[in-house]
N, C-alpha and C positions, 0 to 999 in steps of 0.2 A: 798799926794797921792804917791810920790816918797819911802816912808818910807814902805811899802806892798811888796814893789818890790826889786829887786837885781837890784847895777847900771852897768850897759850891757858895758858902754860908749860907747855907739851908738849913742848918742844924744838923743835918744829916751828914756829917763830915766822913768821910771813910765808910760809908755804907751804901755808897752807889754803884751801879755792875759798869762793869766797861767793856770797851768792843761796844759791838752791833745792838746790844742789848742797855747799852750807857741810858735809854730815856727810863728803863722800869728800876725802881728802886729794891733793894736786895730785900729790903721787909716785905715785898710785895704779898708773900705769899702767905703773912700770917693774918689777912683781910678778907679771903675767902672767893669767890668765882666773882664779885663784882670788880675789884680790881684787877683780875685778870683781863673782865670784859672790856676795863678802858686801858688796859697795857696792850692787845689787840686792836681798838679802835686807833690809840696811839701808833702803832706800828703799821696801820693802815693807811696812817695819814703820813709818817714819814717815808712809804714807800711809794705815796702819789706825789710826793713832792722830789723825790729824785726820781722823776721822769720811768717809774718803771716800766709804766706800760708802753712806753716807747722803744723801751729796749726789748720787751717781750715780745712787740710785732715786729721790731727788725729781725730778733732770734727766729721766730717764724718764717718771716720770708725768705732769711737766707739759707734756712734749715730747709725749705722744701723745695730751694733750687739745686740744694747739695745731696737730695735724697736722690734726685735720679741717676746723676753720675756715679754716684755710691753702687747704687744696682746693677750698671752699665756694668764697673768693674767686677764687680761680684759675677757678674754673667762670664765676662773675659776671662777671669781665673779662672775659674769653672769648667769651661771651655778650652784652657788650654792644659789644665790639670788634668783632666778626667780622658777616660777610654773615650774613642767616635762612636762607638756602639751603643754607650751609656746615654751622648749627648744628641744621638736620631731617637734612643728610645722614649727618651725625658721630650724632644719636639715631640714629639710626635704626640706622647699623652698631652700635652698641652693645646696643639692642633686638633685635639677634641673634645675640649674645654672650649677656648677663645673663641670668637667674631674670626667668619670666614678671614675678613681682609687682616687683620692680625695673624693669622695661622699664614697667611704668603708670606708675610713677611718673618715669621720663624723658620719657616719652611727652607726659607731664600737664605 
């Protein structure tokens, strides 16, 4: 089992997780919810230090500039999928939902 793993000289030779989970050690679990509470503090701190929260407001911003082209096309298929009949009835029930000035522009 020792021979999978790197020797740490921790004593703990072949009893360390690997992957993502390489900082909690594989005994972790027989210590009870307080070392779980600092293998989450731990994993807290490794995920501020590779920069996550920067990558999670970039995923935001460029997630909500990609949201409206997403609907744009969904609109377009839609539109060119479906009956004309279908798609004056669906304006229309929406043209009495929506803000006047939005309902021209569905209208249009």
């Amino acid at each position: 089992m020792g021979e999978d793993h790197p020797n740490t000289g921790d004593g703990w030779e072949g009893r360390h997780a690997t992957g993502a989970w390489s900082f909690l050690p594989a005994f972790a679990d027989s210590y009870g919810w307080r070392s779980w509470v600092g293998s989450a503090i731990a994993g807290l701190r490794i995920a501020l230090e590779r920069d996550t929260g920067t990558v999670a407001a970039g995923l935001g911003f460029f997630g909500l500039f990609a949201f409206f082209p997403f609907v744009v096309g969904v609109i377009s298929i839609y539109g060119m999928a479906s009956d004309p009949s279908d798609v004056t009835s669906v304006a229309r029930s929406l043209s009495q939902t929506l803000p006047p000035q939005a309902a021209r522009v569905i209208s249009e």
